[in-house]
Each structure stands twice: as C-alpha cells, then as structure tokens.
C-alpha positions, 0 to 999 in steps of 0.5 A, a space after each residue: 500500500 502506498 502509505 507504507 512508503 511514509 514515515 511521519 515524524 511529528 515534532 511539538 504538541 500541536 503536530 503530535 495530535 496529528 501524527 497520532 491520527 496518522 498511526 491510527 490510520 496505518 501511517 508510520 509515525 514517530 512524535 518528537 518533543 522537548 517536553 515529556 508531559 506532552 509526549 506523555 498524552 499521546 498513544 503512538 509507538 515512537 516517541 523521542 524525548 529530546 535529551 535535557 528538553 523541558 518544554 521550549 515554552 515558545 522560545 524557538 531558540 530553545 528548541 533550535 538549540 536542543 535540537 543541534 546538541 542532541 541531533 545524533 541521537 534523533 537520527 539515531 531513533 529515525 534510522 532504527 525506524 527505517 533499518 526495520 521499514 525498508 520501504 520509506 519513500 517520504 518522510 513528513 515533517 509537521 509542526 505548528 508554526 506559533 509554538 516553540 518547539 516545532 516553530 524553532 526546530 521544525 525546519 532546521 529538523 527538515 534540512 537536516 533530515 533532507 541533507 541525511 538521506 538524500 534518496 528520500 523526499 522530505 515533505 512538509 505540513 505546517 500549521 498557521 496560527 489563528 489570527 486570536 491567538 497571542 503575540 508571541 504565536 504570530 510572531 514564531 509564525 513569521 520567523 518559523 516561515 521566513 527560515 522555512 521557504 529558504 529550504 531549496 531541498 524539500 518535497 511539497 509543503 502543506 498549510 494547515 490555516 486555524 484560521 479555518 475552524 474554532 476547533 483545531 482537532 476538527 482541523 487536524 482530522 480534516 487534514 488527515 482524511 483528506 490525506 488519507 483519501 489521497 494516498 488511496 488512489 494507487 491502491 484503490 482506483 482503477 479504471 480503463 480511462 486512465 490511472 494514477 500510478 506509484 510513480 506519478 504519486 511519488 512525482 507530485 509528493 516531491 514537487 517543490 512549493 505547496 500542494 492542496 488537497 480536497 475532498 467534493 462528494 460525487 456532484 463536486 459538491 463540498 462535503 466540509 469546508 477547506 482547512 488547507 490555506 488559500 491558494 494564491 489564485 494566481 494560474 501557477 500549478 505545476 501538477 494536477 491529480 484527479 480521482 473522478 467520481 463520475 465526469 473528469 473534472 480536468 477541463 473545470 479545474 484547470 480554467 479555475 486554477 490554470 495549466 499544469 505542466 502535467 496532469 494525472 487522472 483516473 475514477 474511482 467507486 468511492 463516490 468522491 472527488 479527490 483533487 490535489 493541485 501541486 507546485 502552487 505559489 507559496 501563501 505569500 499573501 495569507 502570510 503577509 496578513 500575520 506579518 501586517 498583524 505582528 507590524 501593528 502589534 509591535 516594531 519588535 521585528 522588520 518585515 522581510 519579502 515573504 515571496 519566494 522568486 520563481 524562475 523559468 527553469 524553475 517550474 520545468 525542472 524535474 526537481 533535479 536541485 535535490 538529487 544533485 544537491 551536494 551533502 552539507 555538513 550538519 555544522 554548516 545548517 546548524 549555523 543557518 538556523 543560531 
C-alpha cells in the first residue's frame, strides 16, 4: 500500500495530535518533543524525548538549540525506524508554526533530515496560527516561515490555516482524511480511462512549493469546508491529480486554477472527488496578513519579502536541485538556523 512508503515524524504538541491520527490510520509515525508531559498524552509507538528538553515554552531558540546538541541521537531513533521499514519513500515533517518547539526546530529538523538521506523526499505540513491567538504565536509564525521557504531541498509543503475552524482537532482530522483519501488512489482506483500510478504519486509528493488537497462528494459538491490555506489564485500549478467520481473534472479545474505542466487522472467507486493541485505559489499573501498583524502589534521585528522568486527553469525542472544537491555538513545548517 502506498502509505507504507511514509514515515511521519511529528515534532511539538500541536503536530503530535496529528501524527497520532496518522498511526491510527496505518501511517508510520514517530512524535518528537522537548517536553515529556506532552509526549506523555499521546498513544503512538515512537516517541523521542529530546535529551535535557523541558518544554521550549515558545522560545524557538530553545528548541533550535536542543535540537543541534542532541541531533545524533534523533537520527539515531529515525534510522532504527527505517533499518526495520525498508520501504520509506517520504518522510513528513509537521509542526505548528506559533509554538516553540516545532516553530524553532521544525525546519532546521527538515534540512537536516533532507541533507541525511538524500534518496528520500522530505515533505512538509505546517500549521498557521489563528489570527486570536497571542503575540508571541504570530510572531514564531513569521520567523518559523521566513527560515522555512529558504529550504531549496524539500518535497511539497502543506498549510494547515486555524484560521479555518474554532476547533483545531476538527482541523487536524480534516487534514488527515483528506490525506488519507489521497494516498488511496494507487491502491484503490482503477479504471480503463486512465490511472494514477506509484510513480506519478511519488512525482507530485516531491514537487517543490505547496500542494492542496480536497475532498467534493460525487456532484463536486463540498462535503466540509477547506482547512488547507488559500491558494494564491494566481494560474501557477505545476501538477494536477484527479480521482473522478463520475465526469473528469480536468477541463473545470484547470480554467479555475490554470495549466499544469502535467496532469494525472483516473475514477474511482468511492463516490468522491479527490483533487490535489501541486507546485502552487507559496501563501505569500495569507502570510503577509500575520506579518501586517505582528507590524501593528509591535516594531519588535522588520518585515522581510515573504515571496519566494520563481524562475523559468524553475517550474520545468524535474526537481533535479535535490538529487544533485551536494551533502552539507550538519555544522554548516546548524549555523543557518543560531
């Protein structure tokens, strides 16, 4: 099955609740931490205390630092995970931006981990705060993704927004199901007009930049509101993937969205429309609204462009920067992140 070719490493609380709805649905999973009483609260297999880690209380320095001092033995405790699980194809990372420890060290624990194994695609799922919540939240959340777009050698990048619901465990069960709805596909529709191969799933899980998923009833129909970020609504998609309940949503898709470079199809018999767009613009402006926040709130920090520069070789690589990318000394990274 291809969820057997995932391993999810959930770092903090917030993506800890996550990670342990992933296990439940069959995903490898293994909860990171710097605080005991959070790992404490979850049923999962794999749990990793990082060493001398009492709680970052959102100091995202903190995290960074215990990261980089305990970083052997983390790599230690992902590889016992894959020596015993050869089939890992991709590893997620998931944190919540406004926290501490997964704000500080979730994409520092990203390069990292991209930089070790260079034959497995990193991807990304982040949470963005609510507009409610403190100061401080606001604030990680803008350094957490101002470090985290400069990251050249990821997979795709999921947006969870708790802006989107009052309940952030509705949100984090929206994500999963349609994650879940998603990774369905190869196994589980087939049709003669066209199919969605491992390949092609592995293609669009490693293309760089975000991705969206949603889940329409077999009339295209929401069945529950989007939790993802928006997209930018600016034409750029670089791949598009449609599980078809009845008619080939391509041709619609594609005037709302735009042209892909590439587009993947098939049906199914699970009365659902599963659509995934990916390679889409980074959520500069949903982004740019938390930045505007914390520049009203304070003069503690100076906005920087939050838009990542696109090229034109860019969008028609094959995402050959990864493979061809030459392996960095773990000093080095440190040193981008304290």
């Amino acid at each position: 099955m291809f969820k057997n070719s995932i391993l999810n490493i959930s770092f903090g609380q917030g993506a800890g609740n996550i990670g342990q709805l992933m296990e439940q649905q069959g995903i490898l999973n293994l909860a990171i931490n710097t605080s005991k009483q959070d790992l404490d609260t979850l049923n999962v297999k794999h749990k990793y205390l990082i060493k001398n880690g009492q709680g970052c209380g959102k100091d995202r320095n903190k995290s960074k630092k215990l990261v980089v001092n305990d970083f052997e033995n983390i790599l230690a405790v992902i590889n016992n995970i894959l020596d015993t699980n050869n089939t890992i194809k991709h590893i997620f990372i998931g944190f919540t931006m406004g926290g501490g420890s997964g704000s500080g060290g979730g994409p520092m624990l990203a390069k990292l981990i991209a930089n070790e194994y260079s034959n497995i695609n990193v991807c990304v799922y982040a949470v963005i705060p609510s507009k409610n919540e403190p100061f401080k939240a606001q604030y990680n959340a803008c350094e957490c993704y101002r470090e985290l777009i400069k990251i050249e050698n990821l997979g795709s990048m999921f947006f969870l927004d708790n802006n989107k619901h009052e309940n952030k465990f509705i949100i984090n069960r929206y994500f999963v199901d349609d994650l879940m709805e998603f990774l369905k596909i190869p196994d589980e529709d087939k049709s003669s007009k066209g199919n969605i191969d491992i390949e092609e799933m592995n293609t669009i899980l490693s293309c760089n930049l975000m991705i969206n998923i949603s889940v329409t009833d077999e009339n295209n129909h929401k069945v529950k509101p989007s939790i993802l970020v928006d997209t930018e609504c600016d034409g750029f998609v670089k791949y598009i993937a449609l599980s078809n309940a009845k008619q080939n949503l391509l041709k619609d898709i594609q005037t709302s969205v735009g042209y892909p470079l590439d587009a993947f199809y098939t049906f199914n018999n699970r009365k659902i429309n599963v659509i995934v767009l990916a390679g889409l613009s980074l959520p500069s402006s949903s982004m740019n609204e938390i930045f505007d926040l914390v520049n009203q709130r304070s003069t503690m920090i100076t906005r920087e462009s939050t838009t990542k520069e696109l090229k034109l070789n860019d969008i028609f690589s094959s995402n050959k920067k990864k493979k061809e990318e030459i392996k960095r000394s773990r000093k080095d990274i440190f040193a981008e992140f304290i």
